[in-house]
C-alpha positions, 0 to 999 in steps of 0.5 A, spaced: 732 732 450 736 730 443 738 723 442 744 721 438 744 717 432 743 710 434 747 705 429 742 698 428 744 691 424 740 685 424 742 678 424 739 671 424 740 664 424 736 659 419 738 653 422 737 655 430 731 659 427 734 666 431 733 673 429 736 679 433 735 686 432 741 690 435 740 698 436 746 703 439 749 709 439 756 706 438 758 702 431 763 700 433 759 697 440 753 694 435 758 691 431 762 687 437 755 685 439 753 683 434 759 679 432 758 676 439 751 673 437 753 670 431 759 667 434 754 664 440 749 661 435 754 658 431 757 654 437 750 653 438 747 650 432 755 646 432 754 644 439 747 640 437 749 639 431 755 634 434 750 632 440 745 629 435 750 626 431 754 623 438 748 621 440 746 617 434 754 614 433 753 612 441 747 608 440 749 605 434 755 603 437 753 600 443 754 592 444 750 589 449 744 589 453 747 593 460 750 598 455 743 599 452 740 600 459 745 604 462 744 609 456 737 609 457 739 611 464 743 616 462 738 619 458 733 619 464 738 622 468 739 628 463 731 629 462 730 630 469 736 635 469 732 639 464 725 639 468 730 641 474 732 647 470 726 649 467 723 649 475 728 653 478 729 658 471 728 664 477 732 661 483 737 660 477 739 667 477 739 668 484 745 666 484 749 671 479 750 678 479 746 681 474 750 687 473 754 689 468 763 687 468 764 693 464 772 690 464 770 685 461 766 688 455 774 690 452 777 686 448 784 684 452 786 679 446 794 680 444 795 680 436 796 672 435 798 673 427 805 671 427 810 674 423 811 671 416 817 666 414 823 669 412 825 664 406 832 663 406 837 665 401 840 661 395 847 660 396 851 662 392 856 657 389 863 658 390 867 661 383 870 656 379 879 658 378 882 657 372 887 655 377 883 648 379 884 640 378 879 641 373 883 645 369 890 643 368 892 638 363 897 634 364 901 633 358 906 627 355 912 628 351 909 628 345 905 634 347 911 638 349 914 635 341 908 636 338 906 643 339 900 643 336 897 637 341 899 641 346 896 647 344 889 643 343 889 640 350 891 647 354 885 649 349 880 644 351 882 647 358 881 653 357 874 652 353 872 649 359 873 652 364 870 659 360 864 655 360 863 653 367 866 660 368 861 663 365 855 658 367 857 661 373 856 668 372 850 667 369 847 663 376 850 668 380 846 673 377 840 669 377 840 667 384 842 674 387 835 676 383 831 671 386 835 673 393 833 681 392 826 678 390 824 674 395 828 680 401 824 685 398 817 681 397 819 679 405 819 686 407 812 687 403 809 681 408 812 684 415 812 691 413 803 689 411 804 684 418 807 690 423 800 695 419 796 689 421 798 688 428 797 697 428 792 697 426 788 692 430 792 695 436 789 701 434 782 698 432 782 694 440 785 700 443 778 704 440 774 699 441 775 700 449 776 706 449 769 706 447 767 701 453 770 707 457 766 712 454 760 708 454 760 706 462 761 714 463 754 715 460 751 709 463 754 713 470 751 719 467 745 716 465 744 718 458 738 716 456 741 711 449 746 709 453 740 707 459 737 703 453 743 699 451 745 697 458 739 694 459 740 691 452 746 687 455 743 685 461 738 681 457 742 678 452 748 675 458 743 672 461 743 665 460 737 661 458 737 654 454 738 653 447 731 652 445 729 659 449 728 664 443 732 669 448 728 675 443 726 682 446 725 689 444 726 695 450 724 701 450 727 707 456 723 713 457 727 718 461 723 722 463 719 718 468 724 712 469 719 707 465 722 701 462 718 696 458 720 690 455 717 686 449 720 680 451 719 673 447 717 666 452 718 660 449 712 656 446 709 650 448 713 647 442 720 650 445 719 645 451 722 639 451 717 634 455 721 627 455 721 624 462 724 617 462 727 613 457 727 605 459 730 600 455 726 594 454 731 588 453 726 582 450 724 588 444 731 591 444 729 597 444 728 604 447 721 607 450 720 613 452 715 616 456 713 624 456 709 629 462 702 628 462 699 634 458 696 637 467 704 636 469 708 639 463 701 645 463 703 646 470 710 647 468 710 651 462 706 656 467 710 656 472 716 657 467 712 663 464 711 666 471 719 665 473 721 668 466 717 674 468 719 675 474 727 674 474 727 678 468 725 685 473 730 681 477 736 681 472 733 689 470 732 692 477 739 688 479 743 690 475 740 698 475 746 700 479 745 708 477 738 707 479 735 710 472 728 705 472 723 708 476 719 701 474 719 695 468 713 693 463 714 686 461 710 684 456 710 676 454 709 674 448 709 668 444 709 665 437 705 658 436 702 656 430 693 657 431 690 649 430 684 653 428 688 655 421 695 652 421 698 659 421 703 663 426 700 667 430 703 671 435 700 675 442 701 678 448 699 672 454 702 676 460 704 683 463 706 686 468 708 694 471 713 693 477 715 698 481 723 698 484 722 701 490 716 694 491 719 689 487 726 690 491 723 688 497 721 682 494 725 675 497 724 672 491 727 665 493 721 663 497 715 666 493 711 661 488 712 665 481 704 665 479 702 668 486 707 673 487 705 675 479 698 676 481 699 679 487 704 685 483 697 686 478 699 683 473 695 680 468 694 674 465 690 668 464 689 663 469 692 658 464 697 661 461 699 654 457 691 656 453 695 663 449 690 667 451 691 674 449 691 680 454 692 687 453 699 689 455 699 695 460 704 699 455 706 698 449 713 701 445 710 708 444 707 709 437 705 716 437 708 721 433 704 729 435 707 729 427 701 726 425 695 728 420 688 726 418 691 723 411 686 722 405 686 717 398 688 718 392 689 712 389 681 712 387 682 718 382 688 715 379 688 712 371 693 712 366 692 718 363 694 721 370 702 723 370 704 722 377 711 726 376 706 732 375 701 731 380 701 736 387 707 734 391 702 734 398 698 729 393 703 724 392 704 724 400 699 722 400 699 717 395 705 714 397 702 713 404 695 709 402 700 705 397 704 702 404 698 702 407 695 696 403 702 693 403 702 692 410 695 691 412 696 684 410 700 683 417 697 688 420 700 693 420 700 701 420 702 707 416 701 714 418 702 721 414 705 727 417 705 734 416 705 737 410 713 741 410 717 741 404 723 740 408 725 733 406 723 730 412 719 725 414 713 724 410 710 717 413 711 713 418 710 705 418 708 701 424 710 692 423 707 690 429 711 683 430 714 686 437 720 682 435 722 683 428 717 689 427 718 696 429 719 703 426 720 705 418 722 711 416 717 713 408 720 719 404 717 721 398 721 725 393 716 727 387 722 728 382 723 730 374 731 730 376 735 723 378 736 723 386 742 725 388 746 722 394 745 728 398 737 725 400 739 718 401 744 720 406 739 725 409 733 719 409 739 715 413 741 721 418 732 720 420 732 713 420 738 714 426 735 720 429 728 716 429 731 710 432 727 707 426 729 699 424 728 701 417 728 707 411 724 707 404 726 712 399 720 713 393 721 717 387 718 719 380 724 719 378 731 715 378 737 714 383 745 715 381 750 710 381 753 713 388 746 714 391 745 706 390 752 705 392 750 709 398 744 705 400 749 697 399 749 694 406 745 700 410 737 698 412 735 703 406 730 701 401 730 705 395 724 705 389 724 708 383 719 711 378 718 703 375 718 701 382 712 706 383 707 703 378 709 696 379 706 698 387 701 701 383 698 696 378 699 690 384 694 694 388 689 695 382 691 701 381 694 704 374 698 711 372 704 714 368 710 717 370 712 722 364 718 726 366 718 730 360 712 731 359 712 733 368 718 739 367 713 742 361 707 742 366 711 745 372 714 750 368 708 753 366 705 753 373 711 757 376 710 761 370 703 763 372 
């Protein structure tokens, strides 16, 4: 079954401590969705931002003993509030429909710019007249005895008002450019306004039509289509703020199987306080928390819910009927008490048939029996982050993969990688990831031999939330790479549905092959960056170009 290519973006947030991988078939849909996300983020980390300063301007302020006691009501009032929520997280969504208002994915906002000011003419002031009061000169008799008197005075006159006249030419002028200039420079802003308001007419009109299309293909059932519905589903799904609401997904078609790597809150997400008194002789605030039994109790129970409202939500929203069944898999981040590190494991999983599931009236079920009674597997103590295996992870298996074999061992400083054999330097490539990513855990997996510029290794991270796929080529070049092999690694990466692609060479890249690779999930490593790999894992060699074209010349010749 071919598979388009899927567009992907990473986002995160350092202050709400939030990452999300978004993947699709549509850029202009993975894009929309990923703007929506930073958008909800930022409200959110300005949202607790202000309530954290409210809260301390609100005690700062408060006068009297009855203000402080009120307060301190209030704040019990709003910790019962959030211990209500976190009891009721599955009769939450009972309430809602899960399925997916495709009308209201499509951007129904009219073009808000307005038009640029058109800035106002200068006004012309009226020409001066040989004529006027200003110019006539009223002469005395010995004016009209004196010709000489008289002529001066009627030159005077006429001297004036040529310098005015002439003032007046030049002002005209000069404010008839200024008018030209400021019509035209207006013309060029409305003229940019009205493209503006085109092209984001086009742009929404593109963007809905894309809506259209892809609720078509949901009706239809295309498999990537299956997979970003469900990705919507999970994401409107409503959860407090200190809920990490992380999780990858993966759609078998072929047996309607899909399973969620979901990420539950930890024990240090939940909040614990349960009452807030103000002790009026200390002038001062006490708070109490949950008892360790009562807040383990609830962390359970809230793992359990999350599980089970999550299949809800899924099965709900399957108006196409494409999910035969749901794998939940929940995993939590926690910092281990024995080393102080972050440690990240699968606590609970869950397999649910739709046809059994939807027989389920889950208003009246206690979440931990009903869990059990649909096999799910778990400690019995979840709040102990036990570990358990999961019923089925994301699917790593690749038929393309081989026996792979060291290299790295035989290297030293006189041995010319540029010149070594191709299937070698495969190879060479993969065991040098391969120590790269053993420190977390990871692994790296070679492919069949081919020649053919596809992929040549495959790296597996195996965080369930920020991990996944990477594409590994390995180009042992004499020549600078061109453009044409970092478009192709981007292509496999898409059609592998990888988070990630890795370019390595003996050689170099050209401007546009960088140009290229700016902003897109691809890693390009040259010659120099080979050996620096090399020689950080202990390991040292050479790379001669030159001397690389000589020896592969004289091969071919023989």
């Amino acid at each position: 079954m071919a598979y388009r290519q899927m567009w992907e973006i990473e986002i995160s947030h350092s202050g709400l401590n939030k990452y999300r991988h978004i993947r699709g078939s549509d850029q202009n849909v993975v894009e929309q969705k990923a703007s929506a996300q930073k958008a909800v983020w930022e409200e959110m980390w300005q949202k607790k931002l202000a309530t954290e300063q409210k809260r301390q301007e609100k005690e700062r302020l408060l006068q009297n003993r009855e203000q402080k006691k009120k307060y301190a009501e209030q704040r019990t009032a709003e910790a019962a509030e959030t211990i209500d929520s976190l009891e009721n997280t599955l009769n939450h969504t009972l309430k809602i429909d899960d399925t997916v208002d495709w009308e209201s994915l499509k951007n129904k906002l009219k073009f808000e710019v307005p038009p640029p000011n058109k800035v106002g003419s200068f006004k012309i002031p009226i020409e001066p007249l040989e004529g006027n009061d200003k110019y006539h000169r009223t002469l005395s008799i010995l004016d009209k005895i004196f010709s000489n008197r008289k002529k001066q005075k009627l030159q005077e006159a006429a001297d004036i008002f040529k310098g005015d006249h002439d003032t007046w030419i030049r002002t005209k002028s000069s404010l008839e450019k200024n008018n030209i200039i400021n019509e035209n420079k207006y013309k060029d802003l409305y003229k940019k306004w009205e493209q503006e308001k085109v092209d984001y007419y086009q742009k929404k009109e593109q963007y809905n039509r894309s809506i259209d299309l892809k609720k078509k293909e949901y009706f239809d059932k295309a498999p990537e289509s299956i997979f970003e519905y469900c990705d919507m589903v999970l994401t409107n799904s409503d959860y407090p703020d200190f809920f990490p609401k992380e999780f990858n997904i993966d759609y078998n078609p072929e047996n309607g199987i899909l399973i969620v790597d979901y990420s539950l809150p930890s024990i240090e997400d939940i909040p614990t306080l349960k009452e807030v008194k103000y002790i009026q002789t200390k002038d001062e605030y006490k708070e109490s928390f949950l008892s360790d039994a009562v807040f383990n109790k609830l962390y359970d129970s809230l793992l359990y819910q999350l599980a089970l409202r999550t299949v809800h939500e899924l099965f709900e929203a399957d108006v196409v009927d494409a999910l035969q069944s749901i794998v939940f898999n929940g995993w939590v981040e926690s910092t281990d008490k024995g080393t102080g590190k972050k440690v990240t494991a699968c606590i609970l999983t869950v397999q649910v048939n739709k046809e059994e599931f939807i027989q389920i009236n889950l208003e009246y079920v206690d979440p931990k029996i009903c869990f059990k009674n649909l096999k799910g597997v778990g400690s019995s103590k979840l709040h102990s982050l036990t570990p358990v295996a999961p019923i089925l992870q994301i699917d790593k298996e690749d038929k393309r993969f081989v026996s792979s074999y060291n290299v790295a061992d035989e290297l030293n400083e006189s041995i010319n990688l540029a010149a070594m054999d191709w299937e070698d330097f495969e190879h060479l490539v993969r065991e040098l990831f391969a120590k790269e990513f053993t420190e977390s855990g990871g692994e790296v997996r070679v492919t069949r031999a081919s020649r053919d510029g596809g992929v040549d290794a495959i790296a597996f991270d195996p965080d369930p939330i920020r991990g996944g796929k990477i594409v590994i080529q390995a180009k042992r070049y004499t020549n600078v790479v061109g453009v044409s092999a970092v478009r192709d690694l981007y292509g496999t990466v898409m059609n592998e549905g990888a988070m990630k692609g890795i370019l390595i060479t003996t050689a170099d890249y050209g401007p546009d092959s960088y140009s290229f690779a700016r902003g897109k999930p691809l890693t390009l490593l040259n010659g120099s960056n080979l050996l620096h790999l090399l020689e950080k894992h202990g390991t040292k060699a050479k790379i001669d170009l030159k001397e690389a074209k000589m020896i592969l010349s004289e091969n071919q010749d023989l």
